[in-house]
C-alpha positions in Angstrom: -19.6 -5.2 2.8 -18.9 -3.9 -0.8 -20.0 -0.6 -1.9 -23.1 -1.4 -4.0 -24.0 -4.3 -2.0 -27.9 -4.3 -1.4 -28.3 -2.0 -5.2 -30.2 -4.4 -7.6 -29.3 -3.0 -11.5 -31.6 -4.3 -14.2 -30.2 -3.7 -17.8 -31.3 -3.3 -21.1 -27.7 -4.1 -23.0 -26.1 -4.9 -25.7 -22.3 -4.3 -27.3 -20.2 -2.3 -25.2 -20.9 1.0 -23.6 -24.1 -0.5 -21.7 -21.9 -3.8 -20.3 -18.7 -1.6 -19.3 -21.1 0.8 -17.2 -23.0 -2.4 -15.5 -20.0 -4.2 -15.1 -18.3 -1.7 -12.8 -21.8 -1.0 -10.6 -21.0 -5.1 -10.3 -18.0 -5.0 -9.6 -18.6 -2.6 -6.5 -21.0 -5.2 -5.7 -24.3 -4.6 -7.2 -26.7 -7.4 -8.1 -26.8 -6.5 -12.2 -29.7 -8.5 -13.7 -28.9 -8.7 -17.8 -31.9 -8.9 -19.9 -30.9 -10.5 -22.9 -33.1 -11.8 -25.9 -33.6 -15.9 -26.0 -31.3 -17.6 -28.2 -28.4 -15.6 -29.1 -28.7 -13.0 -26.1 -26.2 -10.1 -26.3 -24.9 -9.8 -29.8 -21.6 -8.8 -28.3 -21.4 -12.5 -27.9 -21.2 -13.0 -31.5 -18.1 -10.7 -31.8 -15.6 -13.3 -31.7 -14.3 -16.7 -29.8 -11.1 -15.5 -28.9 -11.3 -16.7 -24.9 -11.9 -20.4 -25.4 -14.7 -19.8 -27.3 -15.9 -16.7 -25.7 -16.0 -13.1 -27.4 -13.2 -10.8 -26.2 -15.3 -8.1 -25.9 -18.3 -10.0 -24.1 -15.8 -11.5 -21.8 -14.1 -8.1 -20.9 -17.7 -6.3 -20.1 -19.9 -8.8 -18.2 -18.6 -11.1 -15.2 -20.8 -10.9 -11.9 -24.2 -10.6 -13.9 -27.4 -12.8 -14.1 -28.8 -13.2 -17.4 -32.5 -13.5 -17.6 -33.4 -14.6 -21.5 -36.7 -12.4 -22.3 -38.2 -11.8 -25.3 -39.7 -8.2 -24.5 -42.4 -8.3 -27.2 -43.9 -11.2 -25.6 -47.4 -10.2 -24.2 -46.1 -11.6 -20.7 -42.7 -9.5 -20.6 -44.6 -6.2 -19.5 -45.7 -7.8 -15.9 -42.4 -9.1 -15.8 -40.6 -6.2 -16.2 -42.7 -4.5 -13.7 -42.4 -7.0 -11.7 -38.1 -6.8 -12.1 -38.2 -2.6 -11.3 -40.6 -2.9 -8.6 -37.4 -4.5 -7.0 -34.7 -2.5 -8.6 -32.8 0.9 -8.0 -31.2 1.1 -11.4 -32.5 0.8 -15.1 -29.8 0.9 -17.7 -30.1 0.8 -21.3 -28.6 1.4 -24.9 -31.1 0.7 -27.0 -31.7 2.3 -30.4 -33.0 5.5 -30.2 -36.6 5.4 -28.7 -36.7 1.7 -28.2 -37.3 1.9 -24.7 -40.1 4.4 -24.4 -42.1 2.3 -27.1 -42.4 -0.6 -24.6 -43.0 2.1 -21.6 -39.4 2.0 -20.1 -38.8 5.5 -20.7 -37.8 7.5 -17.4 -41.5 9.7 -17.5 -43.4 6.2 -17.5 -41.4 5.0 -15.0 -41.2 7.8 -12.4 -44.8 7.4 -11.1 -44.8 4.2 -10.7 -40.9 4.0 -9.5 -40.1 7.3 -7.8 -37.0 5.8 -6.4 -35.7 4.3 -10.0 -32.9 5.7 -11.2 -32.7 5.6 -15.7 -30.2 5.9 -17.5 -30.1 6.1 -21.0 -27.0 6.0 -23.0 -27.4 6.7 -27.1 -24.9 7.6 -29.6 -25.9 11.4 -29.4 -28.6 12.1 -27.1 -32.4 12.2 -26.9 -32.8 15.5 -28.8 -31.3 17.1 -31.1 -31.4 16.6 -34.6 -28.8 13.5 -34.4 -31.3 11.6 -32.2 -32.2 8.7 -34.2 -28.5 8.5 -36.0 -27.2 5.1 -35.6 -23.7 5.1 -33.9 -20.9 2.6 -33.4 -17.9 3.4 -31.2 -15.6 4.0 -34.4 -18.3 6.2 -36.1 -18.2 8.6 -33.0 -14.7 8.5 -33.6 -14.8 10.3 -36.4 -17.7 12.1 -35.4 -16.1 13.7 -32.1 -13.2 15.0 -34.3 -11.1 12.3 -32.4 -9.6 11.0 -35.8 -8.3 14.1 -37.1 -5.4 14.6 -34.2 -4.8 10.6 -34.3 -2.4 8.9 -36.7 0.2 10.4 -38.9 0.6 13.4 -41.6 -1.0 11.4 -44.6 -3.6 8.9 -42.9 -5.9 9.2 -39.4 -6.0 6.6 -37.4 -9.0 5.1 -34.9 -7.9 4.4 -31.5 -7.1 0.3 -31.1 -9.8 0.0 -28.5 -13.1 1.1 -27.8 -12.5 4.5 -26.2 -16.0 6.2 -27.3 -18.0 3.3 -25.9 -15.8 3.0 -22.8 -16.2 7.1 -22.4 -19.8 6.9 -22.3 -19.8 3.8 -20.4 -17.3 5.2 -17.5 -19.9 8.8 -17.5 -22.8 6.7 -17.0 -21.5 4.6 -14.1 -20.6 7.8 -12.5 -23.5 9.3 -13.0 -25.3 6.2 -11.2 -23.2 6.8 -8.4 -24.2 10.4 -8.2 -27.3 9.5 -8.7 -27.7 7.3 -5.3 -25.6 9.9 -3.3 -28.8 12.4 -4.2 -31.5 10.0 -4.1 -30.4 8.8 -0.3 -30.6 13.1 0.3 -33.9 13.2 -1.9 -35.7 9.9 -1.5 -36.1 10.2 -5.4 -34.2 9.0 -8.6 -33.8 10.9 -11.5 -33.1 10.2 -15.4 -29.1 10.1 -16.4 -29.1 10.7 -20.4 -25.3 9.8 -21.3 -24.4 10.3 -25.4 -21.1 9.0 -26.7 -20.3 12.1 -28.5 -20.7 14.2 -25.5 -18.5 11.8 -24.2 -15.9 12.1 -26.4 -16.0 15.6 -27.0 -15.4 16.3 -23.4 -12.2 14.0 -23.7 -11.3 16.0 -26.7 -11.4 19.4 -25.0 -7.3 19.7 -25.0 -7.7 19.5 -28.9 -10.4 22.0 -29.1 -9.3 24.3 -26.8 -6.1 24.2 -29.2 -7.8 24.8 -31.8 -9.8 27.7 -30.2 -11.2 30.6 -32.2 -9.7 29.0 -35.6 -6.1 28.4 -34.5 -5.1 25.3 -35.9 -5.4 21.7 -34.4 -2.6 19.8 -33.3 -1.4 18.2 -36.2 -1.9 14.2 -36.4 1.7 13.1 -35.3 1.8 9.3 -34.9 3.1 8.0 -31.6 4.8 11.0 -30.8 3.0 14.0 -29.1 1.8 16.8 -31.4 3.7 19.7 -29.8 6.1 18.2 -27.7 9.3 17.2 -28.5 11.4 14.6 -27.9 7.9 12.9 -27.1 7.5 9.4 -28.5 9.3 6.5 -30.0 12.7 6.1 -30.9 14.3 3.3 -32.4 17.1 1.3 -30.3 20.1 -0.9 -32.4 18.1 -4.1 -31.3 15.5 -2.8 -33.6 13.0 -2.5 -30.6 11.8 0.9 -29.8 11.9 2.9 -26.9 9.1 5.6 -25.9 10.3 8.7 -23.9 9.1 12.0 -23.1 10.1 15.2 -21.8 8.2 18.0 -21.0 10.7 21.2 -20.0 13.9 22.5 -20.5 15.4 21.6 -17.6 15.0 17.8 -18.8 16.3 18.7 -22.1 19.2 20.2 -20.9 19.6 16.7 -18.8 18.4 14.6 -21.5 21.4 16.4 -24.1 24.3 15.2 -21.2 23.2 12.2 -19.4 21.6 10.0 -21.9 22.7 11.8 -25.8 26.2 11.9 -24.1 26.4 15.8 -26.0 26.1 18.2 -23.3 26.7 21.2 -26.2 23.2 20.5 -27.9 21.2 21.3 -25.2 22.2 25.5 -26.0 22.3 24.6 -30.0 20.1 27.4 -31.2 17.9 24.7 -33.4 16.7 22.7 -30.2 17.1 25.3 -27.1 13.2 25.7 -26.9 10.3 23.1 -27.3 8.7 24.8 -30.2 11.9 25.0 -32.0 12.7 21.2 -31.4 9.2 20.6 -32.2 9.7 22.1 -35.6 13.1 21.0 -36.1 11.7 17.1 -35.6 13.4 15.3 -38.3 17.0 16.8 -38.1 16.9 15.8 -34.1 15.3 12.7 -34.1 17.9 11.9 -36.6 20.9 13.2 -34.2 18.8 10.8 -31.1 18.5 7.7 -33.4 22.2 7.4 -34.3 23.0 7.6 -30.4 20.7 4.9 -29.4 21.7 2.8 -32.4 24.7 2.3 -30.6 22.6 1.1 -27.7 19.9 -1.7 -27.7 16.7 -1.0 -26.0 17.6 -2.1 -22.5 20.9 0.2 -22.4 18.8 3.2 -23.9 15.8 2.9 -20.6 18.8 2.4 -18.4 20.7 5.7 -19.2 17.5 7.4 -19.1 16.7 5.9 -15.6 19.5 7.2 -14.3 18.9 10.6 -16.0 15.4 10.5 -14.8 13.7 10.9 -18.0 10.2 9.4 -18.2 10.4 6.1 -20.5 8.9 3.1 -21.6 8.8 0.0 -23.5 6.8 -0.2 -26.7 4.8 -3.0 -25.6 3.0 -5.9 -27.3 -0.4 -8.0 -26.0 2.0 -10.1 -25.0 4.0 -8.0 -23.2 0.8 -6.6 -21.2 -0.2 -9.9 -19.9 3.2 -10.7 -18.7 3.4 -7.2 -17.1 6.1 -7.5 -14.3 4.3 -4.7 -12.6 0.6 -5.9 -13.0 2.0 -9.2 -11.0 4.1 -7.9 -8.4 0.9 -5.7 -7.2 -1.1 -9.2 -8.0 -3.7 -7.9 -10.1 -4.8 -11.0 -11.8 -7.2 -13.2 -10.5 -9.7 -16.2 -12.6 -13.2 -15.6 -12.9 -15.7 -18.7 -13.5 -17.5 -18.5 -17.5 -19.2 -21.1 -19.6 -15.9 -22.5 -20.7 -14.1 -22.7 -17.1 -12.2 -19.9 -15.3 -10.4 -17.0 -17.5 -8.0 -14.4 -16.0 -9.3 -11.4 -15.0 -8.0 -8.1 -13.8 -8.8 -6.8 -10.3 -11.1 -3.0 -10.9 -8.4 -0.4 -10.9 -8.4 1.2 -6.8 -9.0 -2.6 -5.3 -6.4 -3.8 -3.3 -7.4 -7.2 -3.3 -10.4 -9.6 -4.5 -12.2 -9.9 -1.1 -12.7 -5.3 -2.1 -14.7 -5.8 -5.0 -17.2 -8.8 -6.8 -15.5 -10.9 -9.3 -18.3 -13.4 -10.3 -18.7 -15.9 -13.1 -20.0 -14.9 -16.8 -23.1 -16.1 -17.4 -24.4 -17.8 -20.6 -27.6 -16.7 -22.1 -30.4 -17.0 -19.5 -28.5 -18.9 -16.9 -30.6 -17.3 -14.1 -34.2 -17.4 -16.1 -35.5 -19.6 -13.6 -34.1 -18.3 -10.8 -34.9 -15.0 -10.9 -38.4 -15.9 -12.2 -39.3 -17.8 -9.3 -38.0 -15.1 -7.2 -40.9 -12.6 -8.8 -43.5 -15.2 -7.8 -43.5 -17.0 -11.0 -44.7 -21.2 -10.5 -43.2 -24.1 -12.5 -46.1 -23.7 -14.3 -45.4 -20.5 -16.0 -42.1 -20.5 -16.3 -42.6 -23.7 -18.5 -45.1 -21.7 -20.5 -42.7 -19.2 -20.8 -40.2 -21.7 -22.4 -42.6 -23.1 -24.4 -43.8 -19.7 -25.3 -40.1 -18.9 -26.1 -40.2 -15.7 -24.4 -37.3 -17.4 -22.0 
């Protein structure tokens, strides 16, 4: 039996942060019902066609759900909807801002008729404040959060290269689900989960802040390397490829200087014998590192640092990732069913194997309409209204 085997999840959702949250309650076994609008469903859909067809992002966030196409202004959705929570445990949704409550899905209209529902809300910036109705995209609460101003180089910030404000909020909301159930089997009652993306994000920008506490300054924006570490980032090999590597005291410095620099002297050079020194001394010792390893190509630089044991790694590509040696020698890929035929899929971080956790097909837009229709108590009769209707 998986974990959330027997939990029914009924979801509001669109994009990203909404989907990631719902996918891993699925994964864990959850029955996540998708209610997207008729037609062109999810607009995440719509993103690209990079996976035969299929948007990356759509692909990524939403195996092991039913779709059920429902146009929620239609004067028949509101019995259907009741009829869906009546049966549920979890509501999730991302609406914009107040979205929801208009059509009597907030937690307070809810809660008297579903004492056991669980809601969760997730918004760019919360249901108060005066930021409520602001809209928000993942790159927006980027820049919002502060998160831009520590990432890139000296002259130009730089977003992150994935969605890391939608997955933050995404990965919060799931946990708080989970909480969520572990107090409702104590209470008997669910409760209302309000998730924002910037709160989100500011908690994973705490290190930054608590830098920068009281007015001291941030961590200045320092490319792949780490802001106040150094050596801490790429260096370039005489293949051309680069090598990232990282150490973090002096006892690996002093390692670092004999073993892999093949200059045991530098590690008591007056310029370099302390982190903040090296730090500040970047360009002169990066300089000294690069015309070692350009003796070296990229392979002979990660073996001397093996064998020093100095934390290393290669500067991968996509490419690279899906040809992971290590991601198939702990066989973590498996194929997962879609609209277009099977497309790989990686098992949930923590699984040991498929038969742990639910790896389902992706649906296409109201795939299970019918289904789940006839499973509320709907006849052939209405359903076909419905379709006529085009509120399926």
């Amino acid at each position: 039996m998986k974990p959330l085997e027997g939990i029914t999840v009924v979801t509001l959702e669109h994009a990203i942060a909404a989907p990631f949250c719902s996918r891993q309650l699925a994964d864990q076994g959850a029955r996540v019902i998708k209610v997207e609008r008729p037609g062109g469903g999810d607009f995440a859909r719509g993103y690209d066609s990079r996976v035969h067809g299929l948007s990356s992002h759509f692909t990524w966030t939403n195996r092991s759900k039913e779709s059920l196409a429902l146009d929620l202004k239609h004067a028949k959705a509101g019995d259907i909807m009741d009829k869906l929570l009546a049966q549920a445990d979890v509501l999730v949704q991302n609406l914009a801002p107040g979205a929801a409550a208009r059509m009597g899905l907030s937690f307070e209209a809810l809660h008297e008729k579903y004492p056991k529902l669980i809601v969760c809300d997730i918004s760019g910036y919360g249901d108060s404040g005066p930021y409520r109705d602001k809209k928000a995209y993942d790159l927006l609460i980027q820049s919002e959060s502060g998160f831009l101003s520590v990432t890139g180089t000296p002259d130009e910030p730089s977003k992150a290269g994935c969605s890391i404000a939608d997955i933050a909020a995404g990965m919060y909301a799931y946990t708080n689900i989970l909480t969520a159930l572990l107090q409702r089997g104590r209470t008997g009652l669910g409760r209302r989960i309000d998730v924002s993306m910037l709160e989100s994000m500011a908690e994973w920008m705490s290190f930054p802040m608590y830098y920068a506490y009281d007015g001291a300054s941030p961590p200045p924006r320092a490319g792949a390397s780490h802001a106040t570490i150094y050596p801490y980032g790429p260096f370039v090999a005489g293949d051309g490829k680069s090598v990232m590597l990282g150490l973090q005291n002096e006892r690996e410095w002093a390692v670092f200087c004999d073993k892999v620099l093949r200059q045991p002297a530098l590690a008591k050079d007056e310029r370099f014998d302390a982190n903040a020194k090296r730090s500040a001394a970047r360009a002169p010792l990066r300089q000294i590192i690069e015309t070692e390893f350009g003796t070296l190509t990229a392979a002979q630089v990660i073996a001397r640092l093996e064998e020093a044991g100095i934390a290393n790694a290669q500067v991968n590509t996509m490419a690279d990732l899906w040809a992971h040696p290590q991601l198939a020698a702990r066989a973590r890929w498996t194929e997962v069913s879609s609209p277009v035929g099977p497309v790989p899929a990686l098992l949930p971080p923590g699984a040991a194997d498929p038969a742990q956790v639910r790896m389902d097909a992706i649906p296409s837009v109201g795939q299970h309409s019918a289904a789940i229709l006839r499973e509320l108590g709907l006849g052939a009769a209405d359903i076909e209204q419905l379709k006529n209707d085009k509120a399926i």
